[in-house]
C-alpha positions as CSV (number, residue, x, y, z in Angstrom):
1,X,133.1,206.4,-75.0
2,X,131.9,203.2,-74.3
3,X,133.6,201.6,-77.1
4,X,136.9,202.8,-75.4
5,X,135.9,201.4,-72.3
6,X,135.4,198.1,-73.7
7,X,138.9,198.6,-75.5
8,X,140.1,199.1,-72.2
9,X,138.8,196.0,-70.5
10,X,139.7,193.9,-73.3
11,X,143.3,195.2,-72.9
12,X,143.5,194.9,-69.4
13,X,141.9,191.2,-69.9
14,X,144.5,190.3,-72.7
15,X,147.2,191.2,-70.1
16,X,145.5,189.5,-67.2
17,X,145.4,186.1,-69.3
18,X,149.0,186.6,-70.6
19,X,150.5,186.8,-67.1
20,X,148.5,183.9,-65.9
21,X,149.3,182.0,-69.0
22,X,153.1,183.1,-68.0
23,X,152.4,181.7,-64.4
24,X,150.5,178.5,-65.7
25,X,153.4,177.7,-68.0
26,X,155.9,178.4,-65.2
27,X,154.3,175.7,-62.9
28,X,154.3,172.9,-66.0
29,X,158.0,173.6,-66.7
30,X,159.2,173.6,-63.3
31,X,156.4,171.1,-61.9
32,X,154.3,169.0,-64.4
33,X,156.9,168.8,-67.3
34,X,159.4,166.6,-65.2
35,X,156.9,164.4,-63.7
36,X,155.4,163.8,-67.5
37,X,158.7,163.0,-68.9
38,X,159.6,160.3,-66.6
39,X,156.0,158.9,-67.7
40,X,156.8,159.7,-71.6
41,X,160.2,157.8,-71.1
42,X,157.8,154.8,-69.1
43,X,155.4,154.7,-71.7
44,X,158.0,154.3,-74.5
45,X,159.5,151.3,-72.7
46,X,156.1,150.1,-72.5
47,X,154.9,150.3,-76.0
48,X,158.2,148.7,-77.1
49,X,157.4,146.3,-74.7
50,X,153.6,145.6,-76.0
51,X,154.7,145.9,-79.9
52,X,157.3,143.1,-79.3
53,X,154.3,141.0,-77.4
54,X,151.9,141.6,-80.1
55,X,153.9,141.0,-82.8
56,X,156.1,138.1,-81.6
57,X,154.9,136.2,-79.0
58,X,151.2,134.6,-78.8
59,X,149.6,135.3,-76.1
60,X,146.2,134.1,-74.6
61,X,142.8,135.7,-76.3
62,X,141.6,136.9,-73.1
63,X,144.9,139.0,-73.0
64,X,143.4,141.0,-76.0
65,X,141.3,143.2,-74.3
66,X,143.8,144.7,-72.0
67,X,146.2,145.0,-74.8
68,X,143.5,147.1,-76.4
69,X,142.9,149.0,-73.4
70,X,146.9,149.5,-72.8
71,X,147.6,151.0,-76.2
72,X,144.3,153.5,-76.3
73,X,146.0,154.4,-72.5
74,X,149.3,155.0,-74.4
75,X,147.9,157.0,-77.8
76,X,146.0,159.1,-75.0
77,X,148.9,160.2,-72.8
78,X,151.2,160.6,-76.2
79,X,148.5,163.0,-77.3
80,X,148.2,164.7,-74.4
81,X,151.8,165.0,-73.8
82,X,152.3,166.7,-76.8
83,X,149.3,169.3,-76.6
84,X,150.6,170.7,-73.5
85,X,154.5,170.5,-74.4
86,X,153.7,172.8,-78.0
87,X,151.0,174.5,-76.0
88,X,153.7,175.9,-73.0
89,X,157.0,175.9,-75.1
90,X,158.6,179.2,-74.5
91,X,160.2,178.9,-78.2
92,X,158.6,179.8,-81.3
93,X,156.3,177.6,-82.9
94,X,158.5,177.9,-85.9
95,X,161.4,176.6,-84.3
96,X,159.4,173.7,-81.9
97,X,158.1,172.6,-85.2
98,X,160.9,172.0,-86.5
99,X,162.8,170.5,-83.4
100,X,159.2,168.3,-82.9
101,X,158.2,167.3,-86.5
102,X,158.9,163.5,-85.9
103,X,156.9,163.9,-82.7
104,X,154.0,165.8,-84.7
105,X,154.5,163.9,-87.8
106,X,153.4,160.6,-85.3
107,X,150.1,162.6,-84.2
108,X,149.3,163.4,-87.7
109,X,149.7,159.9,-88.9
110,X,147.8,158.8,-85.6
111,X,145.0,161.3,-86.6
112,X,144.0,159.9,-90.0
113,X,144.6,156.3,-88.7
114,X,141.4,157.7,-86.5
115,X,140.1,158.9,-89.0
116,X,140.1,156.4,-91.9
117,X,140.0,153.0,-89.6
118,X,137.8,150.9,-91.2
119,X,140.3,151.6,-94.4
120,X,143.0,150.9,-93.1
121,X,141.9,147.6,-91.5
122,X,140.5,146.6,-94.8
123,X,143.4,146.8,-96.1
124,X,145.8,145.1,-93.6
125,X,143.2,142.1,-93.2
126,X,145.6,140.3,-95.9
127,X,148.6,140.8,-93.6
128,X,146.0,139.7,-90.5
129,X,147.3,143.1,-89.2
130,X,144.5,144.7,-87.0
131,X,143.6,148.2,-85.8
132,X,144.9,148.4,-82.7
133,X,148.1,147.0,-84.4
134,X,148.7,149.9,-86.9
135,X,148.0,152.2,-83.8
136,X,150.8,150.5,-82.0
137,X,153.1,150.6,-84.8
138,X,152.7,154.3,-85.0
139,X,153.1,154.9,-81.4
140,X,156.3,152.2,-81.2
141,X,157.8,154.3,-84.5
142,X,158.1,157.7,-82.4
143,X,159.7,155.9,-79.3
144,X,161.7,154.2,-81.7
145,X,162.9,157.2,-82.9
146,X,162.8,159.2,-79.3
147,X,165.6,156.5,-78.4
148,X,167.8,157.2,-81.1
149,X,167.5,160.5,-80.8
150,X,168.6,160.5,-77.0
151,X,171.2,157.7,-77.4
152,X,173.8,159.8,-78.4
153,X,173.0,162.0,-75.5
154,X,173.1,158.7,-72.9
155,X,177.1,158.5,-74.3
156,X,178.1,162.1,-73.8
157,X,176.6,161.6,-70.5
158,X,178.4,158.1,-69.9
159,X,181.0,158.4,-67.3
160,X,183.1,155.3,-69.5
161,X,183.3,157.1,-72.9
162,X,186.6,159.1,-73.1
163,X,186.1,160.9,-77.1
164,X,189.8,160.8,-77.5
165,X,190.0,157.3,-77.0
166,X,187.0,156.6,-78.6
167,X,187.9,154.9,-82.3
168,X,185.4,155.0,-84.9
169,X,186.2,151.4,-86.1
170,X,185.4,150.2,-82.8
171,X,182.0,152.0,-82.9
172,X,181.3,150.6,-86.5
173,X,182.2,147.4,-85.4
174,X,180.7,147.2,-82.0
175,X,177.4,148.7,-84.0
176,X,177.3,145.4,-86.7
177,X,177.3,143.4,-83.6
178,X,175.0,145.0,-81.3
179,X,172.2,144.9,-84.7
180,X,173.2,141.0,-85.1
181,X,172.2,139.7,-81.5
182,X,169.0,142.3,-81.4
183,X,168.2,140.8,-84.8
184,X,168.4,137.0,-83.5
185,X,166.4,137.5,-80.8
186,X,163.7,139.1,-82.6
187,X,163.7,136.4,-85.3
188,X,163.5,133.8,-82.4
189,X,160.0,135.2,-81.6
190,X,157.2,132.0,-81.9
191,X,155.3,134.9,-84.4
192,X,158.6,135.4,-86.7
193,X,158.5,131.7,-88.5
194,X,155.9,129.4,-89.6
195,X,157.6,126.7,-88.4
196,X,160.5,125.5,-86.2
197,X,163.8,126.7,-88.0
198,X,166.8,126.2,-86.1
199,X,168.9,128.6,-84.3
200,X,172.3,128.5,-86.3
201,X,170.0,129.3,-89.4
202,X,168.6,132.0,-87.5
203,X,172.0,133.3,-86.5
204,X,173.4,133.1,-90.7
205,X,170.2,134.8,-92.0
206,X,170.8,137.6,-89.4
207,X,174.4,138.0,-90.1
208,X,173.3,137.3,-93.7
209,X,170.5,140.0,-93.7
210,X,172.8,142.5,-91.6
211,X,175.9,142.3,-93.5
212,X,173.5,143.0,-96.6
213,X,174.7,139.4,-98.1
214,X,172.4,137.6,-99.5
215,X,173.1,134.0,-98.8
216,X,170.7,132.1,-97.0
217,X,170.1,128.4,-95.6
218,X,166.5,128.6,-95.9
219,X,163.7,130.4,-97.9
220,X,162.9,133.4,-96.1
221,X,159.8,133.3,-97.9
222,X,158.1,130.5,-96.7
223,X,160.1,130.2,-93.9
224,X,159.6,133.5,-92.1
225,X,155.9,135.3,-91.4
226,X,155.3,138.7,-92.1
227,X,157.1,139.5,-89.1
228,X,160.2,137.3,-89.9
229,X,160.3,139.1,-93.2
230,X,159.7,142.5,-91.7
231,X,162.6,142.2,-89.0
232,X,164.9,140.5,-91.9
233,X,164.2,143.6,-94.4
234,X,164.7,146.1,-91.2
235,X,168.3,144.4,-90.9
236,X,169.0,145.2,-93.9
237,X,168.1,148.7,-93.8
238,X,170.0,149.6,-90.7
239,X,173.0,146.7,-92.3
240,X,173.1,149.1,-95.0
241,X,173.5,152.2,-93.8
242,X,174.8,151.3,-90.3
243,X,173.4,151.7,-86.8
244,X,176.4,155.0,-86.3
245,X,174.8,156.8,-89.4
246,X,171.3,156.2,-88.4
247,X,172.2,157.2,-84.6
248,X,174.3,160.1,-85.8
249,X,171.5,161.0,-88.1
250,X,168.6,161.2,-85.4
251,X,171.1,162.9,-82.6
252,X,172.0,165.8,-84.8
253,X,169.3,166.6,-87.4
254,X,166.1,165.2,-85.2
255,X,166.9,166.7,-82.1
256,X,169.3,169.9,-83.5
257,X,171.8,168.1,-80.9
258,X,174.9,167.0,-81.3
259,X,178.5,167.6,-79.7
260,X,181.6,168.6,-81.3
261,X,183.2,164.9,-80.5
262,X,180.1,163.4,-82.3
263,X,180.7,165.2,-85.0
264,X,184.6,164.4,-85.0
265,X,183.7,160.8,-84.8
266,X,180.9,161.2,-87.5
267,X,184.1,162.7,-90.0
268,X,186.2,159.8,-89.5
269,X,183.9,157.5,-90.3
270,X,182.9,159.0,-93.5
271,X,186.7,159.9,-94.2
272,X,185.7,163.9,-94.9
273,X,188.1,166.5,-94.5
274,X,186.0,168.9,-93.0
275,X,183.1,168.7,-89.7
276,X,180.9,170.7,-92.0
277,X,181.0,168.8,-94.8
278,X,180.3,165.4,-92.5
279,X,177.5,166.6,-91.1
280,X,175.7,167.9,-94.6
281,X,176.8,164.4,-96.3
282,X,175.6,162.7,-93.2
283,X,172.1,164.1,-93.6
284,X,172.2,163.8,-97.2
285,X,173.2,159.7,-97.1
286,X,170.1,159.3,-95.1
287,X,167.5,161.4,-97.0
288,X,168.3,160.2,-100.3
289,X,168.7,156.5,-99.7
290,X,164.9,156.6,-98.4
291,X,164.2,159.2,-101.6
292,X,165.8,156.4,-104.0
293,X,164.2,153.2,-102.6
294,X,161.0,155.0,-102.4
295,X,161.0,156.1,-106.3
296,X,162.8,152.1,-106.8
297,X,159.8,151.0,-104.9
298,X,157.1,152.9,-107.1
299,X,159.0,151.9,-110.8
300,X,158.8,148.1,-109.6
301,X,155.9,148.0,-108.9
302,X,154.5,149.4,-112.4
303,X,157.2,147.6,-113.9
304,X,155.9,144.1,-112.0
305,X,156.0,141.3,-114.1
306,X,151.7,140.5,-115.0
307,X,152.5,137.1,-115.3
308,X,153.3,136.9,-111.8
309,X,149.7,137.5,-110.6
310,X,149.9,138.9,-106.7
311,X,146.8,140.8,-105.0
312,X,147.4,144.6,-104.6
313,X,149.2,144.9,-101.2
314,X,151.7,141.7,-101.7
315,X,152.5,143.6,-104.6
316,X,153.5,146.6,-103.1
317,X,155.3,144.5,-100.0
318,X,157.2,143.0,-103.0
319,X,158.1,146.1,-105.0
320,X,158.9,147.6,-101.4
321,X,160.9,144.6,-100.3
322,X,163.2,144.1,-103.4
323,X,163.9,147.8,-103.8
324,X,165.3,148.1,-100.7
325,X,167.0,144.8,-101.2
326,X,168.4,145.7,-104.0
327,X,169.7,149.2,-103.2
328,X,171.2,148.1,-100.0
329,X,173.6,145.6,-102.2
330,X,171.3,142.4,-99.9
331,X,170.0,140.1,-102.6
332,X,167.3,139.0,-100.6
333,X,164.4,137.7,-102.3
334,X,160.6,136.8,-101.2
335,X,160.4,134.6,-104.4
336,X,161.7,130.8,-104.1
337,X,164.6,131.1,-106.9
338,X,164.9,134.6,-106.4
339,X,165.1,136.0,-110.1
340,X,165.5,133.3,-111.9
341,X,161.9,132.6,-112.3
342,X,160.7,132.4,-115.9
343,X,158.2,135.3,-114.7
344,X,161.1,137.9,-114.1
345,X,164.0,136.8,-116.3
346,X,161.7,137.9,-118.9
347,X,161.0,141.6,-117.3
348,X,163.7,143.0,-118.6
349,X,161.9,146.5,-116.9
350,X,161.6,145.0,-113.6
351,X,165.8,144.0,-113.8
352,X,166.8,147.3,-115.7
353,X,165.2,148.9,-112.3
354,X,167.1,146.5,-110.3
355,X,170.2,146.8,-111.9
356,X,169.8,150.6,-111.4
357,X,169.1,150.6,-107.6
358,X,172.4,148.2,-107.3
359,X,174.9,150.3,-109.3
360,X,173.4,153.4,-106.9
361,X,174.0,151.9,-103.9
362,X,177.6,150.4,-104.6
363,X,178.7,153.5,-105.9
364,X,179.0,155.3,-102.3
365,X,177.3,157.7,-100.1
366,X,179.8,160.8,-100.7
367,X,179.4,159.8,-104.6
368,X,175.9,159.5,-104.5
369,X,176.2,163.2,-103.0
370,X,178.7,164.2,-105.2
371,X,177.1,163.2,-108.9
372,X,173.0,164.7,-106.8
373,X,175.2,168.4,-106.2
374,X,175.9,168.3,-110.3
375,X,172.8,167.4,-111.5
376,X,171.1,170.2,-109.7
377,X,173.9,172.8,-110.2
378,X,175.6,171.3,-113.6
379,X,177.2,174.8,-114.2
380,X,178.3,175.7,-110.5
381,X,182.3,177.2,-111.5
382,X,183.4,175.8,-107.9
383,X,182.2,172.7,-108.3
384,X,185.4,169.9,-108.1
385,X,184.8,165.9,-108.3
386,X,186.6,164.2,-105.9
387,X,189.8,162.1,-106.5
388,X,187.3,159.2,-104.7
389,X,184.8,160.0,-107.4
390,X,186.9,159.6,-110.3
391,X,187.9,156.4,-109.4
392,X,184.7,155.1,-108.4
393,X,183.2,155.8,-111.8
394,X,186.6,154.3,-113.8
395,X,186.7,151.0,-111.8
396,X,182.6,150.4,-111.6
397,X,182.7,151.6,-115.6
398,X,185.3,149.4,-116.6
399,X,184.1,146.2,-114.2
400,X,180.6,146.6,-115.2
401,X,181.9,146.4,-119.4
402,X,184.7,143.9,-118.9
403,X,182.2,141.4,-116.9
404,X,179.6,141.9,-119.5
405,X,182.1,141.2,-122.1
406,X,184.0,138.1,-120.5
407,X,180.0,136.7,-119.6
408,X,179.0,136.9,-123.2
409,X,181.6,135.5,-124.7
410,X,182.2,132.8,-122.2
411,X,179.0,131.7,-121.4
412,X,176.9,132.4,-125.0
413,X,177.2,128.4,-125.0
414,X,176.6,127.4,-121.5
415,X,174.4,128.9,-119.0
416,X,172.9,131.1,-121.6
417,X,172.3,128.6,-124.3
418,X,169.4,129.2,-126.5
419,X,168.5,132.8,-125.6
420,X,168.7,134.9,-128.5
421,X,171.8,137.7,-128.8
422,X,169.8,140.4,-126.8
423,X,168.9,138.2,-124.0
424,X,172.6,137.2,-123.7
425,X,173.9,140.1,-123.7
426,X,171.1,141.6,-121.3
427,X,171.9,138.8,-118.6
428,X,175.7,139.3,-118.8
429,X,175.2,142.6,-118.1
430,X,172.6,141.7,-114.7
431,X,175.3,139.3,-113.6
432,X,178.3,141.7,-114.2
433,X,176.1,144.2,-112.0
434,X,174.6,141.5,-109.7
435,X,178.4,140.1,-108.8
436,X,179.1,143.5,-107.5
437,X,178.0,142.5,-103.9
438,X,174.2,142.4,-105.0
439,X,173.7,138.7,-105.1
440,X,170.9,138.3,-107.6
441,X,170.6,136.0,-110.4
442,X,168.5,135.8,-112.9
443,X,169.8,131.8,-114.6
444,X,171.0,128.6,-113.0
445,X,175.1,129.2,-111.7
446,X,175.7,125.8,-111.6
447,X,175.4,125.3,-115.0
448,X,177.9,128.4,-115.7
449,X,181.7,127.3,-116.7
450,X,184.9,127.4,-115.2
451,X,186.5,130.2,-116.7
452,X,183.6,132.6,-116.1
453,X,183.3,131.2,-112.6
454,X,187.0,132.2,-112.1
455,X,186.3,135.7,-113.5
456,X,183.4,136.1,-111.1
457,X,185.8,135.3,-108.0
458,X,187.8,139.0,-109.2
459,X,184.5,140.7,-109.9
460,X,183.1,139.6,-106.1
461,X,186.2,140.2,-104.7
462,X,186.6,143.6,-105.5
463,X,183.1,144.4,-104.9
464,X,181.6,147.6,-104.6
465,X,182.7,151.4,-103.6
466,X,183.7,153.3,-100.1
467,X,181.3,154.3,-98.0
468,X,178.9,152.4,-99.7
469,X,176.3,149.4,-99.4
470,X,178.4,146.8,-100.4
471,X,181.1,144.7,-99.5
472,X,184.5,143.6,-101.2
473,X,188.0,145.4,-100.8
474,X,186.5,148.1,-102.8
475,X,187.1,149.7,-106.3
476,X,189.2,152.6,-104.6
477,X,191.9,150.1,-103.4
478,X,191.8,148.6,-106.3
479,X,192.9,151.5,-108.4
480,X,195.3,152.8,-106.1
481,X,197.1,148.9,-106.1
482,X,197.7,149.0,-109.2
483,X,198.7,152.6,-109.5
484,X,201.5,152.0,-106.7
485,X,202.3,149.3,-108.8
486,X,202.9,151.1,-111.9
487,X,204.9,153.9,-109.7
488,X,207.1,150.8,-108.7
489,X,207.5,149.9,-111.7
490,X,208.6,153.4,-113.9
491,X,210.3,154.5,-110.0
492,X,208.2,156.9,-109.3
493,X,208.0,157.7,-105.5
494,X,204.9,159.4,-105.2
495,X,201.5,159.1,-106.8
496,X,199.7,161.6,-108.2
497,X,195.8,161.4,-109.4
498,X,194.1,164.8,-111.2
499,X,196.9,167.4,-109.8
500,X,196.7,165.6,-106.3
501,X,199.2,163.8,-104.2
502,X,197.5,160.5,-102.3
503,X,198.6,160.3,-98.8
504,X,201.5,157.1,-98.5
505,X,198.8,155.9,-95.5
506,X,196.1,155.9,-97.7
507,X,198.6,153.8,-99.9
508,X,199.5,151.6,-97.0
509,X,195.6,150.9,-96.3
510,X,194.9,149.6,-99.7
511,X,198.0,147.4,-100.1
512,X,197.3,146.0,-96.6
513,X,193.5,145.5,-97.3
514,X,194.4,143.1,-100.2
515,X,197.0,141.1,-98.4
516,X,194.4,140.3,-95.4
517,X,191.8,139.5,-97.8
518,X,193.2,136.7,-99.5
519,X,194.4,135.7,-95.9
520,X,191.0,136.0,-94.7
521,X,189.8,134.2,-98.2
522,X,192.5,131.1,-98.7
523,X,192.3,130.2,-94.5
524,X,188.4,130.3,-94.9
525,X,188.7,128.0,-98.1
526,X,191.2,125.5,-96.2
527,X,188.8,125.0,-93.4
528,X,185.8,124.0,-95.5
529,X,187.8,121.8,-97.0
530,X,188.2,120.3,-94.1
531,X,184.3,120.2,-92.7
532,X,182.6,120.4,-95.9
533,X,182.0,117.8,-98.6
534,X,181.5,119.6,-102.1
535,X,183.6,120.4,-105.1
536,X,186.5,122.7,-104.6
537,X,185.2,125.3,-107.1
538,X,182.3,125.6,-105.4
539,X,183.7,126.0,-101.9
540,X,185.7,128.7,-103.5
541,X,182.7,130.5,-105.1
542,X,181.3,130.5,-101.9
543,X,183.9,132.0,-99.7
544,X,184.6,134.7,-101.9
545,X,180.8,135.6,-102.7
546,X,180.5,135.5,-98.9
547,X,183.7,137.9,-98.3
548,X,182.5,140.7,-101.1
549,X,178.5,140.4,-99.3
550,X,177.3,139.0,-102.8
551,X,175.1,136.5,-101.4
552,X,175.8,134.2,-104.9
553,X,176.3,130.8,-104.7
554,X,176.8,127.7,-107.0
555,X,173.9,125.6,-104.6
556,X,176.0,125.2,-101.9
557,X,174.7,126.9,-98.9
558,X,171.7,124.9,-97.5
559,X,173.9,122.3,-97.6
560,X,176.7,123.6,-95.2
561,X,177.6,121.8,-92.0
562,X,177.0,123.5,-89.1
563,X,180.7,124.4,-89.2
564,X,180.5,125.4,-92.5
565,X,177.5,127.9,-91.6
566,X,179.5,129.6,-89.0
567,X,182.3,129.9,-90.4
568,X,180.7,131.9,-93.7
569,X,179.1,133.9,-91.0
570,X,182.5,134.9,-89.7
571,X,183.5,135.3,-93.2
572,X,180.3,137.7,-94.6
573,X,180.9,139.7,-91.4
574,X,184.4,140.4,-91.7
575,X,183.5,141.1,-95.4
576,X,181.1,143.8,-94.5
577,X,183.1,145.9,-91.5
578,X,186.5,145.1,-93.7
579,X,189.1,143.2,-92.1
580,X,191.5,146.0,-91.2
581,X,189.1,147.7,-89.8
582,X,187.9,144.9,-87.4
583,X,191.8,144.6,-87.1
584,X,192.1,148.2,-86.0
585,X,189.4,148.2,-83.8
586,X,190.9,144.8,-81.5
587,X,194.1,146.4,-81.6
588,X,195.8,148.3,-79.2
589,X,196.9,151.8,-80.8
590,X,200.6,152.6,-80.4
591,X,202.4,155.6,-79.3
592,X,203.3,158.2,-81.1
593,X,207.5,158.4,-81.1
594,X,209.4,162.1,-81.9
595,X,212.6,159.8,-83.0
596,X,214.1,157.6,-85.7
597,X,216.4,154.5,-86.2
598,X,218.3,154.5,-88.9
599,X,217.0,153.4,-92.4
600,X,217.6,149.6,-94.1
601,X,216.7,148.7,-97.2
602,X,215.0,145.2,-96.8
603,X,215.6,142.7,-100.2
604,X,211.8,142.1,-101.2
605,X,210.5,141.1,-104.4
């Protein structure tokens, strides 16, 4: 009996704390919760607002105790926040878990900075990177990521964005530019350089870094701090993949948001055929460029060269730095001559690594994709590669063996004098991967001849893949150039690729992407002629690398004018969104008309 009376009250207890637990949560959503959000959404700003103080301004050592004070404020309210939103979500944990996991993710990495401090300072002394610092970074990271997750909810919510009239090359466009000027002001803080560097160098390594180039007026790694270099490497990053994708990326698989216009916009951009298909190749673009610069990362750094003697961390900045560099197609490098320092030209492991990463990244997102779904299901009956993906691997297989071949044979005497018959042909193979919009070298390209030189101007002009890292008219319209050409030539009206018809637009595109390059190229040539005193071959080499993003050059650019500078800047940016698509995006769309003059054959040819 008295066991069933302390059943009872237990009961009767259970329900008594449920219904005041229902009334408590009640009064947070409709009271507390709205009030805190405007605080979370203040706080944000003000973290943002504290990391950029920290980190690129310096301020007064008396300041430092109030920053301290400000950022323990911060990680307390973040905490806090969080506890009571999981604590009085009306959804199942399951599902707030996985809505919240960057949120939660932040209080778990938050938690073992706590916890193993004094290790973690210990090891950022080398960077002069302090406690409080790595806190801030943390907290700074999920607001980061809170505004990208919301900033495709500020446009649906934007009285001047019409979907319909919204085109996606203006958005790509509009995105390159909006990274450039954040970029330049960032790498104009006092903390980003180590000593006064000018502002039109600023601007060309920003458009440099962001267009995932390569080409640079000074050496970012003496030039630049830890900061500087940090920003630069973050350029790239978001340069390669591109502020839409990363935006698109955090509004639809962060947040489990994401209208049906976002999604339209997110198929154009990718050129899919279906919203489904966007969305999965979307999140899969994202996930496995961090999966393959992360492994990158790890096999450089056991494949480091042990002649080149750096402490444990700058090692791991390096293998970090250049894996990212070289998967995004940037060619960026922390060493002076990149490279071509005795130390690496002999690691043929650390370039075999690089050489991978580079071939990855120019082959393409959907590719990427594409070639991951049949290595995991290689007997799947339904499986179908793409036209796209056929043509990718035909042009990149037979670039990659005819610039190995022409480099061998053409330079076995020249710039690759006296290495022995492995060496040369190891090296013609780096810089018949490298000229595909990479923009590393491992030997001396003044020294290389004319006729290779020549060669190299196709190889950088043509550039990488669709979709991709890289820059260049791409191998796609390559093929489908000269395949309309050989329809011209046996009159054959339409073209046909692996029991497929190709769309006459998609026809249209690639012949008019080649005609506005070497518009773009020979105008940009004729102007440095003008401005710039060097040798016409190397003017040449430098325009072109600049247009395909290769970031090559014969030891012209920290000798440019100031003219010259800006105009390669105009030149690697319309190289990177593509020149009929900055074209399209300027231009004013026509109507659509239901009739038709009559037809006249125009002489041509």
């Amino acid at each position: 009996m008295k066991s069933k009376r302390i059943f009872v009250f237990l009961h009767h207890l259970l329900q008594y704390l449920q219904v005041q637990r229902y009334e408590i949560r009640k009064f947070y959503m409709e009271y507390l919760r709205p009030i805190g959000r405007v605080f979370y959404i203040f706080f944000g700003f003000l973290s943002i607002t504290i990391l950029i103080l920290d980190f690129g301004f310096y301020y007064p050592e008396e300041w430092k105790p109030y920053v301290t004070i400000s950022i323990r404020t911060l990680v307390s309210f973040f905490i806090g926040y969080e506890t009571l939103h999981l604590t009085f979500t009306n959804k199942k944990w399951k599902e707030f878990l996985n809505i919240h996991k960057i949120e939660l993710t932040i209080l778990l990495m938050l938690g073992l900075e706590m916890i193993y401090e004094e290790n973690i300072i210990q090891i950022l002394k080398s960077y002069h990177i302090s406690g409080n610092d790595t806190t801030l970074i943390f907290l700074s990271a999920n607001q980061f990521l809170f505004l990208f997750s919301n900033l495709a909810h500020f446009f649906r919510l934007s009285k001047k964005r019409d979907s319909k009239k919204l085109n996606p090359s203006i958005v790509f466009v509009t995105s390159f530019a909006v990274i450039i000027f954040v970029g330049v002001c960032f790498l104009h803080f006092p903390k980003s350089t180590l000593e006064h560097v000018n502002t039109i160098d600023i601007i060309f390594t920003t458009i440099s870094a962001t267009c995932v180039t390569g080409l640079s007026t000074v050496d970012i790694g003496s030039q630049f701090t830890l900061t500087g270099q940090l920003v630069i490497l973050l350029l790239i990053q978001v340069g390669g993949l591109g502020l839409m994708t990363l935006t698109s990326f955090f509004s639809i698989f962060l947040t489990g948001k994401g209208s049906v216009s976002d999604t339209l916009m997110i198929k154009d951009l990718l050129s899919e055929e279906t919203m489904g298909r966007a969305k999965e190749i979307l999140k899969q673009i994202t996930l496995q460029t961090l999966a393959i610069e992360l492994i990158g990362a790890v096999f450089l750094f056991y494949s480091f060269p042990k002649n080149y003697p750096l402490p444990l961390p700058e090692k791991i900045y390096y293998s970090v730095f250049h894996s990212i560099s070289a998967f995004c197609n940037a060619g960026f490098s922390l060493m002076p001559n990149g490279l071509a320092t005795d130390a690496f030209k002999e690691s043929e492991g650390f370039l075999s690594i690089i050489m991978l990463l580079i071939v990855f990244g120019g082959l393409g997102f959907p590719v990427i994709y594409q070639l991951r779904t049949k290595l995991l299901n290689p007997f799947e009956p339904k499986f179908r590669w793409s036209i796209t993906s056929k043509l990718v691997f035909f042009v990149t297989g037979f670039l990659l063996i005819f610039g190995t071949v022409s480099c061998y044979f053409l330079e076995s005497q020249l710039s690759l004098k006296g290495l022995p018959i492995e060496k040369q042909l190891f090296h013609s193979l780096f810089y018949s991967v490298t000229t595909r919009t990479a923009g590393f070298n491992t030997f001396d390209l003044s020294l290389m001849g004319y006729p290779m030189t020549f060669i190299s101007f196709f190889l950088m002009w043509v550039g990488a893949s669709p979709v991709s890292t890289g820059g260049g008219i791409k191998t796609t319209t390559l093929a489908i150039s000269f395949m309309n050409i050989s329809n011209q030539i046996r009159g054959k009206e339409r073209m046909e690729i692996g029991h497929r018809t190709i769309a006459n637009s998609t026809i249209a595109r690639a012949s008019a992407t080649i005609v506005l390059s070497l518009f773009v190229i020979f105008i940009a040539i004729f102007c440095l002629l003008l401005t710039e005193n060097a040798h016409f071959i190397d003017l040449c080499y430098e325009v072109v690398s600049a247009f395909g993003t290769v970031g090559l050059t014969r030891g012209l650019t920290p000798h440019l004018s100031d003219f010259g500078k800006i105009l390669i800047c105009i030149v690697m940016f319309v190289g990177r969104v593509g020149i009929l698509t900055l074209l399209i995006a300027v231009s004013k769309k026509v109507d659509h008309i239901s009739y038709e003059y009559p037809k006249e054959y125009v002489v041509v040819g």
